[in-house]
C-alpha positions as CSV (number, residue, x, y, z in Angstrom):
1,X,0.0,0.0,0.0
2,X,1.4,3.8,-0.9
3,X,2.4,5.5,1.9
4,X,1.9,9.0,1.9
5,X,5.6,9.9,1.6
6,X,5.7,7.4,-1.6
7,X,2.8,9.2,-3.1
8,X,5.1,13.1,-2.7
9,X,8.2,11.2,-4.1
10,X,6.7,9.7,-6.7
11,X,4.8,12.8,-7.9
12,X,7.7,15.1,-7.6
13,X,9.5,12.7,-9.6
14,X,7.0,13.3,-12.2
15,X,7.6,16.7,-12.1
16,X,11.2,16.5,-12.6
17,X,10.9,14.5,-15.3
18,X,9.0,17.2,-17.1
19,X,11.1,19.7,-16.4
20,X,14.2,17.3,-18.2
21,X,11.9,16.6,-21.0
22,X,12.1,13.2,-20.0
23,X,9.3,11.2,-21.8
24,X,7.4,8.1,-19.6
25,X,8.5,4.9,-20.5
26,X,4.6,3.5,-21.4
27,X,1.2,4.7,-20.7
28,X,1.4,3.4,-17.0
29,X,3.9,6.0,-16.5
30,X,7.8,5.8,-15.2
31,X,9.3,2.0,-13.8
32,X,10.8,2.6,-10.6
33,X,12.9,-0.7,-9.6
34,X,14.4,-0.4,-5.7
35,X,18.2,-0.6,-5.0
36,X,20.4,-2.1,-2.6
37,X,20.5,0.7,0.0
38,X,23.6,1.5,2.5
39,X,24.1,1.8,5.7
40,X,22.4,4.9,6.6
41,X,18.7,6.2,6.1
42,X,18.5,6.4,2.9
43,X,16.5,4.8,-0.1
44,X,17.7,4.4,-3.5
45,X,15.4,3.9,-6.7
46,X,16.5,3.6,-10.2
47,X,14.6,5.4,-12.5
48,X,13.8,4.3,-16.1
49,X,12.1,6.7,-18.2
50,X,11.9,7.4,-22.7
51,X,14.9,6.8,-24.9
52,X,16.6,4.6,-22.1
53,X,17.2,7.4,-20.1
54,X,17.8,6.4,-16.2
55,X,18.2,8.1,-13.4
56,X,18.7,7.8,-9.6
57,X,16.2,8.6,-7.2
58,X,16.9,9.0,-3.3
59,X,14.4,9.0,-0.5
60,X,16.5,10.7,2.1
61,X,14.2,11.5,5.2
62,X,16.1,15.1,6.1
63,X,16.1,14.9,10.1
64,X,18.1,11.7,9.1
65,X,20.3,12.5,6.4
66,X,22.9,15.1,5.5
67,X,21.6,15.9,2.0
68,X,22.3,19.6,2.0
69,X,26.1,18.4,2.9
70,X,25.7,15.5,0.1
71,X,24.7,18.5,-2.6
72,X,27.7,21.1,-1.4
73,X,30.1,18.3,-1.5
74,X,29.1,17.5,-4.7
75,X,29.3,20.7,-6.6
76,X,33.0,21.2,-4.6
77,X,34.2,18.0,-5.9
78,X,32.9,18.6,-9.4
79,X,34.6,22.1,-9.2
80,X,37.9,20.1,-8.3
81,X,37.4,17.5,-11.2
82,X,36.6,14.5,-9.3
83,X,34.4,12.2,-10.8
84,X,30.9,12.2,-9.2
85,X,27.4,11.9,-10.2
86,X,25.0,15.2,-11.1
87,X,22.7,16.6,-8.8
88,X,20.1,16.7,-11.1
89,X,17.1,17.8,-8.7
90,X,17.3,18.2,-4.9
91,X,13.8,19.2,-2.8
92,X,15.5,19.8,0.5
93,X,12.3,19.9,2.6
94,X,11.2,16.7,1.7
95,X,14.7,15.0,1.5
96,X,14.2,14.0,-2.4
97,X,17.1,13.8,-5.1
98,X,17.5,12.9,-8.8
99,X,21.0,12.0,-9.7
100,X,22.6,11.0,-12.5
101,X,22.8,7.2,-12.9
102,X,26.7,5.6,-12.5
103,X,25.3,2.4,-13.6
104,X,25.6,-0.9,-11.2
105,X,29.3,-1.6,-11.4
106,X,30.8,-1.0,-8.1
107,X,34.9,-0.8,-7.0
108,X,34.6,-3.7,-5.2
109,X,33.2,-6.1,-8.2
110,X,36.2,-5.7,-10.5
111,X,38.8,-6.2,-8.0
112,X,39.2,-10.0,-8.7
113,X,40.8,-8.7,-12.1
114,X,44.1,-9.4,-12.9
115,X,44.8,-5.7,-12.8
116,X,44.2,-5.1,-9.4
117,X,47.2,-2.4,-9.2
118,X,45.6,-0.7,-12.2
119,X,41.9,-0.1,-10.7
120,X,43.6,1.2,-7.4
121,X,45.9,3.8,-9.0
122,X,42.6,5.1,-10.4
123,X,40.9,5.1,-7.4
124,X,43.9,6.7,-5.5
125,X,43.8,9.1,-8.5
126,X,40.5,10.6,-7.6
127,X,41.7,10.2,-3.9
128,X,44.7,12.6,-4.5
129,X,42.4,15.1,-6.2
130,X,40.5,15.2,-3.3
131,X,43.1,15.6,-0.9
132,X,44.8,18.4,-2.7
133,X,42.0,20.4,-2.2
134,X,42.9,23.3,-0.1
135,X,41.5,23.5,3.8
136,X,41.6,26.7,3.9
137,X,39.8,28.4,0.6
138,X,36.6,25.9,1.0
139,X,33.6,27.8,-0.4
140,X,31.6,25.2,2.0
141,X,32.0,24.4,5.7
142,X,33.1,21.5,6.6
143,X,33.3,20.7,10.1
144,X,36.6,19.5,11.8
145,X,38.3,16.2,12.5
146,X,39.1,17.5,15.9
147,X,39.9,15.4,19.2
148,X,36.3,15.6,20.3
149,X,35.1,14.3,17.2
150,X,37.7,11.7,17.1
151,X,37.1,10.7,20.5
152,X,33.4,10.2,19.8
153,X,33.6,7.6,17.2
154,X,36.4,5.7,19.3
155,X,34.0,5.2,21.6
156,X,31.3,3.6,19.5
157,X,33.7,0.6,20.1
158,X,32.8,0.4,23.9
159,X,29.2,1.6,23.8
160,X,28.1,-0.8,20.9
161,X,30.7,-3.3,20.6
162,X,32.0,-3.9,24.1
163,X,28.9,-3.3,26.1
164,X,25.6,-3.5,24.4
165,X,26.1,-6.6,21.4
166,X,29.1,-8.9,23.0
167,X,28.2,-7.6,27.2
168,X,31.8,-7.4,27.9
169,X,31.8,-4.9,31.4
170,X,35.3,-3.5,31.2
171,X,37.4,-3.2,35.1
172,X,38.6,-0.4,35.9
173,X,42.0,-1.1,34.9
174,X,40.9,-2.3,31.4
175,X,38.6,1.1,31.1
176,X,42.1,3.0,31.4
177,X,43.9,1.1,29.7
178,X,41.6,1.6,26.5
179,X,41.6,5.8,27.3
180,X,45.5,5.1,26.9
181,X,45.4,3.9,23.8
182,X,42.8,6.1,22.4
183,X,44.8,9.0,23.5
184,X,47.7,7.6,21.6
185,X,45.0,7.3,18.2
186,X,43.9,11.1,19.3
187,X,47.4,12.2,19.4
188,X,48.5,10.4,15.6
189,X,45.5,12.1,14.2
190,X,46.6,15.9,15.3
191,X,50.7,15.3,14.1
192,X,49.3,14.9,10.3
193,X,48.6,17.5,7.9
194,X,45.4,18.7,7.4
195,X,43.1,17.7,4.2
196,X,40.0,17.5,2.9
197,X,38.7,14.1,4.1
198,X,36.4,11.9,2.2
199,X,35.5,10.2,5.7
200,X,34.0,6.8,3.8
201,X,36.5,5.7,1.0
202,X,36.2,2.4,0.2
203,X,35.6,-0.3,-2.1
204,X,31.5,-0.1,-1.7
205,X,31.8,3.6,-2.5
206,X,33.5,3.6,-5.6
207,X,31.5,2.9,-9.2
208,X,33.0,2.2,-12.3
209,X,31.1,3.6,-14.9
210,X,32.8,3.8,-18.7
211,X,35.6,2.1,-17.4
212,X,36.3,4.9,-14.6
213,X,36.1,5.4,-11.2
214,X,33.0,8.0,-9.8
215,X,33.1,8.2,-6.4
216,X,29.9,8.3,-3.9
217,X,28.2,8.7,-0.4
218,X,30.7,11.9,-0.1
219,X,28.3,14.3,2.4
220,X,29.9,13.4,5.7
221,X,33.3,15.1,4.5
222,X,35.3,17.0,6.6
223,X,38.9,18.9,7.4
224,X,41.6,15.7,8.6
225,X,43.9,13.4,8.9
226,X,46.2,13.4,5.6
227,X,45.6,9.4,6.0
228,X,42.5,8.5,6.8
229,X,40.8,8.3,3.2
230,X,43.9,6.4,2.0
231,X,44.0,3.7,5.0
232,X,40.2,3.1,4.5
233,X,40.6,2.3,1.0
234,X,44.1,0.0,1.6
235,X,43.0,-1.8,4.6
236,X,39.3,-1.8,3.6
237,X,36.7,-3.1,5.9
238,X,35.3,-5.2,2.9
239,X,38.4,-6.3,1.0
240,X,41.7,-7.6,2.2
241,X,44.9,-6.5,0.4
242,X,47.8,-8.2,0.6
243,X,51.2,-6.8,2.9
244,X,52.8,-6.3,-0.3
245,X,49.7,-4.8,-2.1
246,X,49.1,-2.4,1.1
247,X,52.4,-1.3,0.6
248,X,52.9,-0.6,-2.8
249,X,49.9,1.6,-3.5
250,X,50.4,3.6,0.1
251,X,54.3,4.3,-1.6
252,X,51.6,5.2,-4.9
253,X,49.7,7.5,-3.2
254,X,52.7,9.1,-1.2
255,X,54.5,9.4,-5.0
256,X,51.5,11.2,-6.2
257,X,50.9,13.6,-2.8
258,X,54.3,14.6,-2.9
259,X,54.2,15.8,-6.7
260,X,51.6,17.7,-6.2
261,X,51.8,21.3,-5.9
262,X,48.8,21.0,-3.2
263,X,50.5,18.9,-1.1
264,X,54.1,18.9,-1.6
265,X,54.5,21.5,1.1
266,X,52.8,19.0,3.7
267,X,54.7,16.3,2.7
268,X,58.2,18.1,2.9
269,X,60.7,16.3,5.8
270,X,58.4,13.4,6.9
271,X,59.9,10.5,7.3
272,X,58.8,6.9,5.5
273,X,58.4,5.8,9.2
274,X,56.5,8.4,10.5
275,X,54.1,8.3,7.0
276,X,54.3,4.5,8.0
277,X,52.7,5.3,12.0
278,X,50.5,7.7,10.4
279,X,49.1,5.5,8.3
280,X,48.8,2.1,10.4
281,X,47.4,3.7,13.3
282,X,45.3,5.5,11.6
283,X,43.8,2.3,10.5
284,X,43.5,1.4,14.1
285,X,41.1,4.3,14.7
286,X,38.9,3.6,12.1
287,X,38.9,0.0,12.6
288,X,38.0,0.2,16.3
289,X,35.3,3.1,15.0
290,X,33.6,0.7,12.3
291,X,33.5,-2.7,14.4
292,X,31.2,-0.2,16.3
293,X,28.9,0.7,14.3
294,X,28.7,-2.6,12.6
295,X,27.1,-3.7,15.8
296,X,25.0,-0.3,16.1
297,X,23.9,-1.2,12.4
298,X,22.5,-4.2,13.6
299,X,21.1,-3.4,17.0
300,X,19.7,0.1,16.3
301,X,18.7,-0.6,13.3
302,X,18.0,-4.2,12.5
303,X,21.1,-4.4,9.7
304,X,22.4,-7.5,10.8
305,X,24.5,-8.4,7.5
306,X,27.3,-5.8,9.1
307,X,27.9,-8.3,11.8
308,X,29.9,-10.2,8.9
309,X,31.7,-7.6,8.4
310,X,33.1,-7.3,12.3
311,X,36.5,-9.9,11.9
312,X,38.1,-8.3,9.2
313,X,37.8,-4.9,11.3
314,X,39.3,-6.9,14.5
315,X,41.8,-9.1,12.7
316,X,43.1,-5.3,11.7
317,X,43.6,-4.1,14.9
318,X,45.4,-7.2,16.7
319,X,48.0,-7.7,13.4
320,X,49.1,-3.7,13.4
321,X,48.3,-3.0,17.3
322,X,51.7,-5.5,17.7
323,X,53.8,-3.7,16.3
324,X,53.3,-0.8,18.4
325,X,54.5,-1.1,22.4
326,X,51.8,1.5,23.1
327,X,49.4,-0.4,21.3
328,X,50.5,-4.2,22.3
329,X,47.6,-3.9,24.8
330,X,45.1,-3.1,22.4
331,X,45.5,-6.1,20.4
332,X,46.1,-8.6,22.8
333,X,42.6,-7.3,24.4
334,X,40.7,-7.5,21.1
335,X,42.5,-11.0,20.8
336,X,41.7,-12.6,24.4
337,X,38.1,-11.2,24.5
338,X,36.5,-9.4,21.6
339,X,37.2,-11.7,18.9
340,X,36.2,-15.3,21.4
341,X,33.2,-13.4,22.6
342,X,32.2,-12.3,18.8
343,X,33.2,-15.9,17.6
344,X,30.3,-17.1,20.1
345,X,27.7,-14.4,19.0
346,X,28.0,-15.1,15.7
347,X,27.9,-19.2,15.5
């Protein structure tokens, strides 16, 4: 049965149609076939209309989603030549957009391709141009990756993780030991240059479309860490790389940073080691950040398919946390109780 909100979508879609001159595809009118959604609010509809024309169509409820941030980001990353899809339409009150259609293809489903190293230079390609973008001439706020906002997604670990899906009930001494090594995480993110951070890039948020990489689900972007975006898409939490992989397209990305008249400066005297620390615990923090909200995906709001997605996160964070002496604790933690206890849940 149509809910009222399907009948207003539906009808503005209609009426954004018209104003494209896009003809219905038959009598009955335009097909609409639902999409895969992600891990936010949002719903996605592909749109067929006349002449093969297609189009995607979001349902993004706005005390839900950031859809005036998805539309700023959008025209700043178009200005900076990064491939991304048109906003077409946007109705802000309602939460309604028409994009352009990338097509089905996603990052992730050509990686089993012999040229592996090929599809991730692109993708680090569209990374650097992102990057290079300068901080401090943004015609659009972005808010800042700041120790408070760090410090907040580190502890989506403990609430959702920890506490509320696997009911570990930390001591004292364990609850201390944790604020240790998040203070060390804190402390890597504030030594590293300042960029524009993508905040989500990954293998499920890039498209290939006419053999090229569009990138996606951009609107939570903000002012960080130089290597966040480029950990996320090397140590993905859906696709495993190998050591030597990981390696040679960090040395990639580095190669193309340090060329670039943007970034140059920011890269000037840093040591492979320290770009090294930067970048594995980096990794850490955003590892210890998703295996939360994995389990806040599923207990929140009953996406229980991200619970599969919780070991790679945690195999992550034991393998680097060793080779770190601040850190050692960390792992074997994750190690001795997360992983049995998740292990248990998940059988």
């Amino acid at each position: 049965m149509a809910t009222q909100r399907s009948v207003l979508l539906k009808r503005w879609l209609i009426s954004q149609l018209e104003k494209l001159s896009v003809q219905p595809i038959s009598p009955n009118g335009i097909l609409m076939t639902a999409l895969t959604g992600d891990a936010g609010f949002r719903q996605y509809f592909r749109v067929q209309g006349g002449q093969n024309r297609t189009f995607i169509l979001v349902d993004a409820p706005p005390k839900l989603s950031n859809n005036q941030g998805f539309v700023d980001v959008t025209g700043l990353l178009t200005q900076h030549n990064v491939n991304v899809p048109n906003v077409l339409s946007f109705d802000a009150p309602n939460g309604f957009l028409l994009l352009e259609d990338l097509g089905d293809q996603q990052f992730f489903d050509v990686l089993a391709q012999d040229n592996l190293l090929n599809w991730y230079h692109q993708a680090i390609d569209q990374l650097i141009k992102i990057t290079a973008i300068d901080p401090q001439a943004l015609p659009v706020t972005l808010p800042d990756y700041d120790d408070a906002f760090v410090l907040t997604e580190l502890t989506i670990f403990s609430q959702w993780l920890i506490d509320a899906y696997l009911d570990i009930h930390l001591t004292s001494e364990q609850q201390q030991q944790l604020t240790a090594c998040f203070d060390v995480l804190i402390a890597n993110v504030n030594q590293q240059p300042k960029v524009v951070m993508h905040r989500d890039f990954h293998s499920r948020n890039l498209m290939v479309c006419d053999n090229q990489i569009a990138v996606i689900d951009y609107q939570d972007a903000v002012v960080g860490a130089l290597t966040y975006d480029i950990v996320s898409l090397l140590r993905d939490c859906y696709k495993k790389l190998s050591p030597l992989h990981v390696s040679q397209l960090f040395e990639y990305f580095i190669e193309q940073a340090s060329s670039h008249p943007n970034l140059a400066a920011k890269l000037e005297g840093v040591e492979p080691q320290q770009l090294k620390r930067w970048f594995d615990l980096m990794g850490l923090q955003r590892h210890i950040k998703a295996s939360g909200i994995f389990a806040r995906l599923s207990l929140r709001d009953n996406k229980h398919g991200y619970l599969n997605d919780i070991p790679l996160t945690l195999e992550y964070i034991v393998e680097v946390s060793a080779h770190y002496c601040e850190l050692v604790w960390l792992g074997d933690f994750v190690e001795q109780y997360v992983q049995p206890a998740l292990q248990e849940k998940l059988r």
